[in-house]
matplotlib code that plots the C-alpha trace (Angstrom):
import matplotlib.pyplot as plt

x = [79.7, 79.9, 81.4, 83.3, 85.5, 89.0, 91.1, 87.3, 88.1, 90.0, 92.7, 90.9, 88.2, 90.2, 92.0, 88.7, 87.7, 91.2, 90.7, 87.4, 88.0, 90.3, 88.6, 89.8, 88.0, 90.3, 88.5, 91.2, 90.2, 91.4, 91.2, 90.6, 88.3, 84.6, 81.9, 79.5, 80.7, 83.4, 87.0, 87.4, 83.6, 85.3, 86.8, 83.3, 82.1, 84.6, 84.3, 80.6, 80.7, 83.3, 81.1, 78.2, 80.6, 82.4, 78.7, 77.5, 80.9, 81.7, 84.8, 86.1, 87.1, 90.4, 89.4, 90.9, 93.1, 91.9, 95.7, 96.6, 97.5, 94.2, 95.6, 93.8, 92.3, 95.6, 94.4, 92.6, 93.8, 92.6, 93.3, 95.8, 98.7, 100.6, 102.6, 101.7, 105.1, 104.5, 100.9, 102.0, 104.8, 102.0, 99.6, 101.9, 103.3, 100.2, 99.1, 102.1, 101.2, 97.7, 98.7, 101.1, 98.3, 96.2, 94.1, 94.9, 91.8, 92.3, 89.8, 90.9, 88.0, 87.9, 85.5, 88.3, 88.9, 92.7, 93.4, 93.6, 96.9, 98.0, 96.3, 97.0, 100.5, 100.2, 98.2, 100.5, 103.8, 102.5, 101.2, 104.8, 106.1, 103.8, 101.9, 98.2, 96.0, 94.6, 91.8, 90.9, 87.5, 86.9, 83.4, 83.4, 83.4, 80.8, 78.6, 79.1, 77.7, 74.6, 72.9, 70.2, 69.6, 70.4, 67.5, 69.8, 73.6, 74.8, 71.7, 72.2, 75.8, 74.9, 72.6, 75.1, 77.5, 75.4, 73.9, 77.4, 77.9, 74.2, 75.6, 79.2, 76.6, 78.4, 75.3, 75.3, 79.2, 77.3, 76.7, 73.6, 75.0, 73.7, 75.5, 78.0, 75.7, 76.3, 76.4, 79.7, 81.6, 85.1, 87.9, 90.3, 87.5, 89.1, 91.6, 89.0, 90.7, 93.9, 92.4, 90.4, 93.0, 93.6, 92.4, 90.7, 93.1, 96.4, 96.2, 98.2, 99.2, 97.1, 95.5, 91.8, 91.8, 88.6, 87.3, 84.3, 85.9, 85.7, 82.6, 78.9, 77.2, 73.3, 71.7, 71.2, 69.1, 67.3, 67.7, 64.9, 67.1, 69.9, 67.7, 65.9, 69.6, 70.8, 67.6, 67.9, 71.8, 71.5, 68.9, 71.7, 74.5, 73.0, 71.6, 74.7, 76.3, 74.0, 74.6, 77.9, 77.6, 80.2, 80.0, 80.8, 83.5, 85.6, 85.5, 86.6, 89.9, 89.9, 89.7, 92.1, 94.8, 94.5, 94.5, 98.0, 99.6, 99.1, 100.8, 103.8, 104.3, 104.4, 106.2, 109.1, 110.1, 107.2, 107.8, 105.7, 107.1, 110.7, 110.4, 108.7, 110.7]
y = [5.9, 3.6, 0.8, 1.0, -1.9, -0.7, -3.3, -2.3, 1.8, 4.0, 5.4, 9.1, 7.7, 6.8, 10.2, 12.4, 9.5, 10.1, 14.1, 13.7, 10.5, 7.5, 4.4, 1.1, -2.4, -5.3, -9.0, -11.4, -15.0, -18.3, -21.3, -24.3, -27.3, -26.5, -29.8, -28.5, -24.9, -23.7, -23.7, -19.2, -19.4, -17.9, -15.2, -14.1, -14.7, -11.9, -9.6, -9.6, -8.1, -5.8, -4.5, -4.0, -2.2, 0.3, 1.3, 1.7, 4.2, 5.8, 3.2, 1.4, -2.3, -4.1, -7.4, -10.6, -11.6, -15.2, -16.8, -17.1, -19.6, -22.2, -24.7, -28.0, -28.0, -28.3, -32.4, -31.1, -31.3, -27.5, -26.2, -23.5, -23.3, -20.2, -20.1, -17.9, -15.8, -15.4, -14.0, -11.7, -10.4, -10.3, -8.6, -5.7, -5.0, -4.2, -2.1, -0.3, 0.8, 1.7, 3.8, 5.7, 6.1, 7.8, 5.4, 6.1, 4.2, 0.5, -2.5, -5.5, -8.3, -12.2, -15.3, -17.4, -19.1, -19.2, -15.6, -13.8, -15.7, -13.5, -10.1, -9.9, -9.5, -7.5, -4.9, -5.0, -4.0, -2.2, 0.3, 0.3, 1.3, 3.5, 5.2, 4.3, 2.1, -0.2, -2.4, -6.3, -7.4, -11.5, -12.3, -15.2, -12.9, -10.7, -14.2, -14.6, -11.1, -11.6, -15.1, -13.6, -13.3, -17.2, -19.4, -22.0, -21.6, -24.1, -23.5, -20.0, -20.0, -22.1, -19.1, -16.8, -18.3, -18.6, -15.2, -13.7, -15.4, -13.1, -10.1, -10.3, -10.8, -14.8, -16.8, -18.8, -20.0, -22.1, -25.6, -27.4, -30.0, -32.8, -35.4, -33.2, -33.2, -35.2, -35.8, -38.0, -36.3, -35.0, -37.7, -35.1, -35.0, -37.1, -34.0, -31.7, -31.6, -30.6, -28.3, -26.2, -25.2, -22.5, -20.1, -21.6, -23.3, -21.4, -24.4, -26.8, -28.3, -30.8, -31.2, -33.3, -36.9, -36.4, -34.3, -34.2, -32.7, -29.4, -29.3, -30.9, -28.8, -28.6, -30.2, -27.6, -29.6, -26.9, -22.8, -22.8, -24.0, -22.2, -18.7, -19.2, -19.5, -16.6, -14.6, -15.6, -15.2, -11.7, -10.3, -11.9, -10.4, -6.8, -7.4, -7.7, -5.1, -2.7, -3.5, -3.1, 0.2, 1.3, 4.9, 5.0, 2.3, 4.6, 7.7, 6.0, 4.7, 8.8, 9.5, 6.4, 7.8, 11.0, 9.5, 7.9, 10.7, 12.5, 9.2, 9.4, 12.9, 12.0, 8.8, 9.3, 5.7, 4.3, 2.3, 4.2, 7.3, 6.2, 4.9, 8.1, 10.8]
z = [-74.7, -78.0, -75.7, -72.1, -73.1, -73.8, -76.7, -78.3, -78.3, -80.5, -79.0, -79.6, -77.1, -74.8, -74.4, -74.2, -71.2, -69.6, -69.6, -67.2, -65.5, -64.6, -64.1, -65.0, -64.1, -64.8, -64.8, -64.2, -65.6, -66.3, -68.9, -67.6, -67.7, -66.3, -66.8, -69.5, -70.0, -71.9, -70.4, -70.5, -68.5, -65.3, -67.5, -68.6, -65.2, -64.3, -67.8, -67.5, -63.6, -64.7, -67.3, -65.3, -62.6, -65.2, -65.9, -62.7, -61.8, -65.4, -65.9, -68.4, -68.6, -69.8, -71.1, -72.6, -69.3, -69.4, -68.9, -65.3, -62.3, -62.8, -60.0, -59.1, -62.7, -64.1, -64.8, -67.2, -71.2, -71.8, -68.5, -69.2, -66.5, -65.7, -62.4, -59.6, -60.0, -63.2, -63.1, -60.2, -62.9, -65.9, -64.0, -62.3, -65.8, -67.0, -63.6, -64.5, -67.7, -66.6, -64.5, -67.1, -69.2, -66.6, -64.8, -61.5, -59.9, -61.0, -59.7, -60.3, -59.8, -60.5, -60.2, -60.0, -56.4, -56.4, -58.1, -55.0, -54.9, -57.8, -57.4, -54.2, -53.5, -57.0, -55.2, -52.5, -54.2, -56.6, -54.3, -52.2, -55.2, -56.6, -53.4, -55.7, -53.7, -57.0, -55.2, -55.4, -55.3, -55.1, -56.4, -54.0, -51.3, -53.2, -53.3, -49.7, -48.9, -51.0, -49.9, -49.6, -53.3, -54.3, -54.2, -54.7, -54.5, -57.2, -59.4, -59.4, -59.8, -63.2, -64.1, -63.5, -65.4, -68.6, -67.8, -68.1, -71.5, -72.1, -70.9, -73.0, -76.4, -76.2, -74.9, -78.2, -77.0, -74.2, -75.6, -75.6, -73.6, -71.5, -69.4, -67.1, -64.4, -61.1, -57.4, -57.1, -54.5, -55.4, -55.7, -54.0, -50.6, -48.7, -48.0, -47.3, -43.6, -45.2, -47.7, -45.0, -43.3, -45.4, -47.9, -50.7, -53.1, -51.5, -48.3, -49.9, -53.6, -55.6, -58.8, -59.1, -60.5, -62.0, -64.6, -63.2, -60.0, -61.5, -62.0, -62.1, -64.5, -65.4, -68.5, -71.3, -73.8, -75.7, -76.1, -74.1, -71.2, -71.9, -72.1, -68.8, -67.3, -68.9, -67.4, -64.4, -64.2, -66.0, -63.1, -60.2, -62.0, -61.9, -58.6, -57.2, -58.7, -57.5, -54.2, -54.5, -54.9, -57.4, -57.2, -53.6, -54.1, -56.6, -54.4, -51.4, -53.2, -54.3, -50.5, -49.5, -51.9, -50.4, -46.7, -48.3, -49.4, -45.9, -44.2, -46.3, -45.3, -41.7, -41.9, -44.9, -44.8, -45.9, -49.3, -51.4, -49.6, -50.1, -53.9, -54.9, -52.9]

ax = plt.figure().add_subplot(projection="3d")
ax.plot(x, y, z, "-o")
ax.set_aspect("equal")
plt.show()
C-alpha cells in the first residue's frame, strides 16, 4: 500500500481496502506539557504503535486525535484541556462513522495514562448500541507485559518516545534540548497515598504545581544523541508490537463478534440486542 494512514489516502484507496478488509487502528493522544519533548509527544507515542500494528494485521490508522482529557498537566500553559464527557462524545461520534464506512474491527490504543477514562466507557456504549465489540488497548499495560525488554524503564521510555518521532518521519521535531532533566520528586507526592487508591489519574482530581512534575526528560545535546534514542526506541517499538501479535488480535474480535451475535439471540434484552432488533 502507498501509505496505511487514512486523512493521507484518496478516497478511491480507501474503497478497494474496504472491499477485502476492515481494519481501523485509532491512536488517541493528547497535548500537554512534557519536560524536553514536544507537548503532541504522547500522540506520536500512540500514532507510531498504531502504525506498526495496522502493518502487522493489514489495517489502517486514523491519525491526528491529539485533543483530549490531559488531566494533572492542565498547569501547564500548552496543555490542551478537553473534559472527559466531552472526549467520550468526540470519540463515539467518530466510532460511529467508522463503522458506517465499513470498519467493523476498530482498536483504539493510547500512551496516555488517563485516556482509558475516555475510551473506555466509549467502548462500552458503543457496543450496547451497536452489538460491534471495538477494542481498547492501553500501552501502559502493554509496557507492563514486556519488562523484560527495558533495560531501563525511564531511559527506555525516553527512547521510545524519540523513536516514535523516527517512525512517524518527525524525528527532527525533537529539540536539541538540555536542562529538563532531574531527580526532584513530584510536588504533588505527598498524595501518593491518595492517588494509589485508584486507577492511574481517574483516583482523585489535581493538577501538578510544577512543570517539571510532568516530566524529567534526558539531555539531547547533539543529533548524535537524539539518533541513538531514536534507535533504540525504534527496535522497542517493533519489539513490542510483534509480541502483541496483531494478526491473532483482529481475528479474535472477528470471533468475539460472532460469539456476540449468538448471545443476543439467546438473551433478546440485551442492549445491543434491543437497539438493533
Amino acid at each position: 500500500m502507498r501509505t496505511r494512514i487514512l486523512g493521507k489516502m484518496l478516497n478511491t484507496e480507501v474503497q478497494e481496502y474496504l472491499n477485502c478488509n476492515d481494519i481501523i487502528i485509532v491512536p488517541v493522544g493528547t497535548t500537554e506539557m512534557h519536560g524536553g519533548f514536544p507537548l503532541d509527544c504522547e500522540t506520536v507515542i500512540s500514532e507510531a504503535y498504531c502504525l506498526r500494528k495496522a502493518e502487522a494485521c493489514d489495517g489502517l490508522v486514523l491519525t491526528g486525535l491529539p485533543y483530549f482529557y490531559a488531566g494533572a498537566t492542565a498547569s501547564g500553559r500548552g496543555t490542551v484541556q478537553v473534559t472527559v464527557r466531552q472526549g467520550i462524545d468526540y470519540l463515539g461520534a467518530i466510532a460511529r462513522s467508522l463503522l458506517r464506512l465499513g470498519f467493523k474491527r476498530q482498536v483504539y490504543m493510547s500512551f496516555h495514562g488517563p485516556a482509558h477514562m475516555t475510551i473506555c466507557p466509549m467502548i462500552r456504549d458503543f457496543y450496547d448500541e451497536t452489538g460491534v465489540p471495538a477494542l481498547y488497548m492501553d500501552c501502559m499495560i502493554q509496557f507492563d507485559k514486556n519488562k523484560d525488554l527495558l533495560t531501563d524503564f525511564l531511559n527506555d521510555f525516553h527512547s521510545i518516545t524519540v523513536g516514535a518521532y523516527k517512525v512517524m518521519n518527525r524525528l527532527e521535531d525533537v529539540p536539541l534540548v538540555t536542562g529538563y532533566q532531574h531527580t526532584t520528586p513530584q510536588s504533588c507526592a505527598p498524595f501518593q497515598d491518595l492517588f494509589s487508591l485508584g486507577y492511574q489519574s481517574a483516583a482523585v482530581g489535581y493538577c501538578f504545581g510544577e512543570n517539571g512534575d510532568h516530566m524529567s526528560t534526558p539531555d539531547i545535546p547533539d543529533v548524535a544523541t537524539r539518533d541513538a534514542l531514536a534507535e533504540r526506541g525504534e527496535s522497542l517499538i517493533d519489539a513490542m508490537v510483534e509480541r502483541m501479535d496483531m494478526p491473532h488480535v483482529v481475528e479474535q474480535m472477528r470471533k468475539l463478534e460472532e460469539y456476540g451475535h449468538e448471545n443476543e439471540k439467546k438473551y433478546p434484552w440485551m442492549p445491543s440486542a434491543w437497539n438493533n432488533r
